[in-house]
N, C-alpha and C positions, 0 to 999 in steps of 0.2 A: 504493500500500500504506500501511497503519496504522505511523505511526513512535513511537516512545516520547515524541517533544517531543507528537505529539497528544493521546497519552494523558494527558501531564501536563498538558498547556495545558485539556481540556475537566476534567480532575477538578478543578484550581483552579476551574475556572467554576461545577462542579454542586456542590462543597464551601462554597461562599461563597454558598450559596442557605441561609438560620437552615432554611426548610423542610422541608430533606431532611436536613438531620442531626437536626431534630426527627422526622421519619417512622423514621429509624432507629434511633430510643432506642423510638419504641414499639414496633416491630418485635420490637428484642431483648428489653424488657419481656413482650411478648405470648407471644414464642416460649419465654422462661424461665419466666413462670406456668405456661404451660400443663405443660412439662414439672416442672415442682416439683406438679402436682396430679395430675398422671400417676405422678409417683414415689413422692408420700405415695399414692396410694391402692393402689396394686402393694404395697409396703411393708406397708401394711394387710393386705393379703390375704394376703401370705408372711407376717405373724407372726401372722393368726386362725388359718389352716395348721398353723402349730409348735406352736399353742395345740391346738387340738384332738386334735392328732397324739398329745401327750403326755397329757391325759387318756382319750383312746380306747382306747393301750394299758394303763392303770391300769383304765378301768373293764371291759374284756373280760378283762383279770387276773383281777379280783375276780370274773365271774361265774363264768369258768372252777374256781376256787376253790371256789364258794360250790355249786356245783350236782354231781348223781353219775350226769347219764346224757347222751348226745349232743344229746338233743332238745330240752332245758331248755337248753342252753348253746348250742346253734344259735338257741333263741328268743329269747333275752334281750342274744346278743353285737350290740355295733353295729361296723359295719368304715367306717373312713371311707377315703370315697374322693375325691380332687379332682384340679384340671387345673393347676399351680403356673404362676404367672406366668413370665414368659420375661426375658428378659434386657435384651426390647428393648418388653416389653409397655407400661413406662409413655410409649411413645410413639406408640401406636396402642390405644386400650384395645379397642377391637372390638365385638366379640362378645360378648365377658365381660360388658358389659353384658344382655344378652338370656338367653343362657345361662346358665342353673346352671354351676359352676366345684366344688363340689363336695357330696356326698349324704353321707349315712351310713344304711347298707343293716344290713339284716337276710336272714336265708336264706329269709323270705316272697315271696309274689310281688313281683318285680321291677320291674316295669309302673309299679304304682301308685306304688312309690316313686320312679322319674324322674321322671314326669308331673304328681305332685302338689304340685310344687315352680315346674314349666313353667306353671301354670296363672294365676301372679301375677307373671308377666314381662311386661314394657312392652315394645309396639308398637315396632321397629323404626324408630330415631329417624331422620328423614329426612336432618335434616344430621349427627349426629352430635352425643355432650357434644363438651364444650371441652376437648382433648386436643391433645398437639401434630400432630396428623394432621387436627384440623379447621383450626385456627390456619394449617397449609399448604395445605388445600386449598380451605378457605374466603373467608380472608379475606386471604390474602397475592393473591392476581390483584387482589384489590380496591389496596392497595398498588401493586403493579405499574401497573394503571391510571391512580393518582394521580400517578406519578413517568413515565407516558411519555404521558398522553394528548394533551398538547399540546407534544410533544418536536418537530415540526416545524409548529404550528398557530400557537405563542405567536412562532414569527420571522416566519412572513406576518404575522400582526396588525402586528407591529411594525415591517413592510416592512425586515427583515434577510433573510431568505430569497435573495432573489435575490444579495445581496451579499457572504453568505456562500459560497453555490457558484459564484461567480465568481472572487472572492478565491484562494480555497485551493486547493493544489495537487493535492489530489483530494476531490471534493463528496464522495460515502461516506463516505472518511474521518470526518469531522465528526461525522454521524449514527451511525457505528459506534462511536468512540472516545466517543461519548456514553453510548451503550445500555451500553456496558462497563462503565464506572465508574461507572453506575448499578444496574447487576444486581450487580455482584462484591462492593460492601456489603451488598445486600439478602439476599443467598444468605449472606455470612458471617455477618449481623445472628442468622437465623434459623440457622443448624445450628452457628454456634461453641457455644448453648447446650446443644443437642443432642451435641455431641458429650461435652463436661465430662459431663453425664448418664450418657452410655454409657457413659464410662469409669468412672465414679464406681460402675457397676450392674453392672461386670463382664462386659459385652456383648461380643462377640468381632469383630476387624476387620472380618471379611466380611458380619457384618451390619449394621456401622456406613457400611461404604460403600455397601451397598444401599439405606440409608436416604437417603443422602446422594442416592446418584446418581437416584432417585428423586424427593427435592425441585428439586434442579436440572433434573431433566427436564421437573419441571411448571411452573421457572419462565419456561425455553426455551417451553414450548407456550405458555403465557399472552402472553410477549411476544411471539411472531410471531401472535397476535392479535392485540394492540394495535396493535402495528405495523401490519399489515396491513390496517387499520381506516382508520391514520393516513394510509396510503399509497395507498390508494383510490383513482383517478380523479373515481370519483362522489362523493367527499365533499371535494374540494379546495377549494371553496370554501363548507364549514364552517367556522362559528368553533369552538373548543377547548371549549367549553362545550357544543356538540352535539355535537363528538364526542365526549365524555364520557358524553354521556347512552346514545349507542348504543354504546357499550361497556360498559357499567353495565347496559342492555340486556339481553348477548350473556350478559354475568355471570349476571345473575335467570333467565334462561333455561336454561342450562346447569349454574347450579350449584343453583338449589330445584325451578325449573317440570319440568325434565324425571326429576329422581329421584322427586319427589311424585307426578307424573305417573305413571311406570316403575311405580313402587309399586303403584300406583293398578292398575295393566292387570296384573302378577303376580298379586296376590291375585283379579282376578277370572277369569283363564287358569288357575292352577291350583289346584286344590281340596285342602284340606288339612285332614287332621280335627280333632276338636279334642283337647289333651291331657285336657279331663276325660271326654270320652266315653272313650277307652283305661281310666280311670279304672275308670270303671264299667264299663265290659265286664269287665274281672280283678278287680273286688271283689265283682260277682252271679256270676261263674262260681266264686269261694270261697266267698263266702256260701252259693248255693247248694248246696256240694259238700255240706253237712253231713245237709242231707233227703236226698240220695240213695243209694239202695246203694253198698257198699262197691265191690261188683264192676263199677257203673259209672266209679269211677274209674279203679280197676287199670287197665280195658278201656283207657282214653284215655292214663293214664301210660306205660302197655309199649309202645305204637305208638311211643313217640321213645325210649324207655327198654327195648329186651327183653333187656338182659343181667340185670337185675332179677326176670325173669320166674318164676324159683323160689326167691325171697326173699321173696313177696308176704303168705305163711301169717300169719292174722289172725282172730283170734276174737273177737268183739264181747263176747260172753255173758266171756269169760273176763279182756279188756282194759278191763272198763269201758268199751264201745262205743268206745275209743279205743287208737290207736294212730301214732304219732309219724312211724311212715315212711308210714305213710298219709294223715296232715295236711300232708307234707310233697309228698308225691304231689299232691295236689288243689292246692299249693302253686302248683305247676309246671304240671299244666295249666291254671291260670287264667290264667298268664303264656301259653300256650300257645295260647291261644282270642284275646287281647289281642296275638296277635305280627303277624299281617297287618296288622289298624289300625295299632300304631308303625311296622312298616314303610314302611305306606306313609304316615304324617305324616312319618319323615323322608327316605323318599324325594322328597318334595314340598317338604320342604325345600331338600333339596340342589338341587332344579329351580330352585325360585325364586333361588337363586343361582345358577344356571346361566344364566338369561334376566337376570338384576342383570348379568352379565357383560358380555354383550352391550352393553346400556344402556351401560354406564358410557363405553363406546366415543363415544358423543355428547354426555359431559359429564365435560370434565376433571377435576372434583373428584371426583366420583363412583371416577372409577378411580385417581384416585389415593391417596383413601382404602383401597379396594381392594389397591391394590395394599402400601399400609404396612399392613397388617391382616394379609398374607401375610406379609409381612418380618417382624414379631414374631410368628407364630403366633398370633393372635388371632380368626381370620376364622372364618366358617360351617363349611370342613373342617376346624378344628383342634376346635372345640366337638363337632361329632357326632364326630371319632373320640375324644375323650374319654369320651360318652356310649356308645360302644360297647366302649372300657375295661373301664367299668362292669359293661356286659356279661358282658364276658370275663372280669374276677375275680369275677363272683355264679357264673357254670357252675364255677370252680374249687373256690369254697366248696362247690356245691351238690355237685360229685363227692367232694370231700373229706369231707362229712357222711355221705352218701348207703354210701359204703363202710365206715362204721362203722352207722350205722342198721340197714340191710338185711342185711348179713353179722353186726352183732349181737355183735361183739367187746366182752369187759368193757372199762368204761372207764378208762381211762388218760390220767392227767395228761400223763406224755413224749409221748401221741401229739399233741398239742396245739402240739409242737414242730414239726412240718406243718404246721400251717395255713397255707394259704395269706395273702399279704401283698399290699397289693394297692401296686405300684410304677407311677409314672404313668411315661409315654413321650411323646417327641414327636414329631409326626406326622410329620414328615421320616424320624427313627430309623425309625418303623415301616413308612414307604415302603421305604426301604433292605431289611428285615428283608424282606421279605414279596416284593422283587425279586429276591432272593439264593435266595430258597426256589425 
């Protein structure tokens, strides 16, 4: 068994190497940028948030104010809506890169306003920016490699091998009490800064240890690679400079060849449309509504809408060929003819996270990215249920308008004290909510 004098006898050894207490100042260097740039830019986007938040409700004031009927102050209000960083977001930024994070919607078709924001998103970065969840999954096995590839390669060369496990009162011992005091700084190098972070951002235990337990899981997997690299039969009489290289190898493979790869066979397995075709399907089915009879639209609104059905009375000759719940009608079916398309781009989304899933299962960084993208709420499920959010406060507006348009109540400033607000949630809450139901 492992005694305390081994422990201290191999840390004296691997302390007294200038090398590895130089690998462990870059380490914690690497791992405190990343998070100081994960936390200025979270930072960032909670105070554009508070910025926006605060002129949105000033200038929906003013229009509210400024206007004397439903449908001028439905066309002119902007509502903003967004997804607020999480607590533990500046440590895995995600998603948030790829996905809109937050819109400001109008009671027009819906469609075009997600979508045309989608359409100037960047490609799905293969390794990831520089965040502390690439820093872990990227580049720390590369470290790990450097600090064990020749952990029993550098004694054959130097014919101490045999002499050491002869010597000492148990061979393992040795090689275990080595791997210890070499991991136990690297794992502290990398999440002491992490943790000051978390605390400093008001993140809550249980996600702090998720985070934790998380990078030590991936620094356990990386090491019984190397290890087991090192421990080979068929590479025993390698020198430490080839075993390096096939392990550097196993790296290039696992952590770029096989996500580029992954990528690579997703997009061409699943088909996904494109956000400006949704575009254009909901802005020619408004456009178009304007040439066609009135009674063509009615006919398509009341199929999803028949409580409406004797609220529709509209005289052209008498409205100036126009009418507010009518525009608002063609509104909604444009959204209505563009709902299969989004459907299914994000149903096709979510696929292709489905099959990333998988993948990541044959390449450690991959899933372990994955899996800190989960641990802050940053991932693919926490972005679509935001965009479906979205969703769900534009149908509250649109009922909230819709019951004064069509029933035709004078307008009233107190009724305005209704409006709906649009509060974000997080995906977990709304699991919870929707399990209970």
């Amino acid at each position: 068994m492992m005694r305390f004098n081994d422990i201290k006898r191999e840390a004296g050894f691997v302390f007294g190497h200038r090398q590895f207490k130089l690998t462990m100042l870059v380490v914690l260097l690497l791992s405190s940028i990343s998070l100081w740039a994960g936390f200025a830019e979270m930072q960032e986007q909670q105070a554009t948030i508070e910025r926006l938040l605060e002129k949105d409700q000033v200038e929906r004031d003013a229009v509210i104010n400024h206007q004397s009927n439903y449908g001028m102050v439905a066309y002119y209000s902007f509502h903003l809506t967004y997804a607020p960083p999480t607590s533990l977001a500046f440590a895995a930024v995600g998603e948030r890169d790829v996905f809109p994070w937050k819109h400001r919607i109008r009671m027009l078709a819906l469609e075009g306003q997600i979508y045309e924001s989608d359409t100037d998103n960047p490609e799905l970065a293969f390794l990831g920016r520089f965040d502390f969840a690439f820093v872990t999954s990227v580049l720390l096995p590369l470290f790990i490699i450097l600090l064990l590839y020749d952990l029993k390669a550098k004694e054959r060369e130097a014919r101490r091998f045999d002499l050491l496990n002869v010597t000492a009162r148990n061979s393992h011992a040795i090689w275990t009490s080595r791997v210890i005091v070499t991991l136990v700084p690297l794992a502290l190098a990398v999440l002491l800064p992490f943790v000051a972070f978390a605390v400093l951002n008001g993140a809550e235990l249980v996600g702090i240890v998720k985070v934790c337990a998380i990078v030590i899981a991936n620094i356990a997997m990386w090491s019984v690679i190397v290890l087991a690299i090192g421990a080979a039969k068929r590479f025993s009489q390698f020198s430490a400079t080839h075993l390096a290289s096939i392990m550097l190898g196993v790296w290039l493979m696992t952590t770029v060849v096989v996500p580029v790869t992954g990528h690579t066979i997703i997009n061409a397995l699943v088909d996904t449309p494109e956000g400006g075709d949704i575009v254009l399907i909901q802005r020619e089915a408004v456009n178009g509504a304007w040439d066609k009879p009135v009674e063509e639209t009615w006919s398509a609104f009341l199929k999803s809408h028949p409580q409406w059905t004797h609220y529709t009375e509209f005289d052209p000759k008498r409205d100036s060929s126009f009418n507010w719940k009518w525009y608002y009608a063609f509104q909604q079916v444009g959204d209505e003819k563009a709902s299969e398309l989004s459907q299914s781009y994000q149903a096709s989304t979510l696929k292709k996270d489905e099959i990333a899933s998988y993948i990541a299962w044959v390449s450690p960084s991959l899933l372990t990215q994955r899996l800190l993208s989960s641990a802050a709420d940053t991932d693919v499920q926490a972005m679509v249920h935001y965009e479906n959010s979205v969703r769900h406060f534009h149908a509250s507006l649109r009922d909230f308008y819709y019951n004064r348009m069509f029933k035709a109540p004078a307008f009233s400033l107190e009724s305005f004290e209704q409006l709906p607000q649009f509060t974000p949630q997080k995906l977990k809450d709304s699991q919870e909510n929707t399990d209970e139901n």
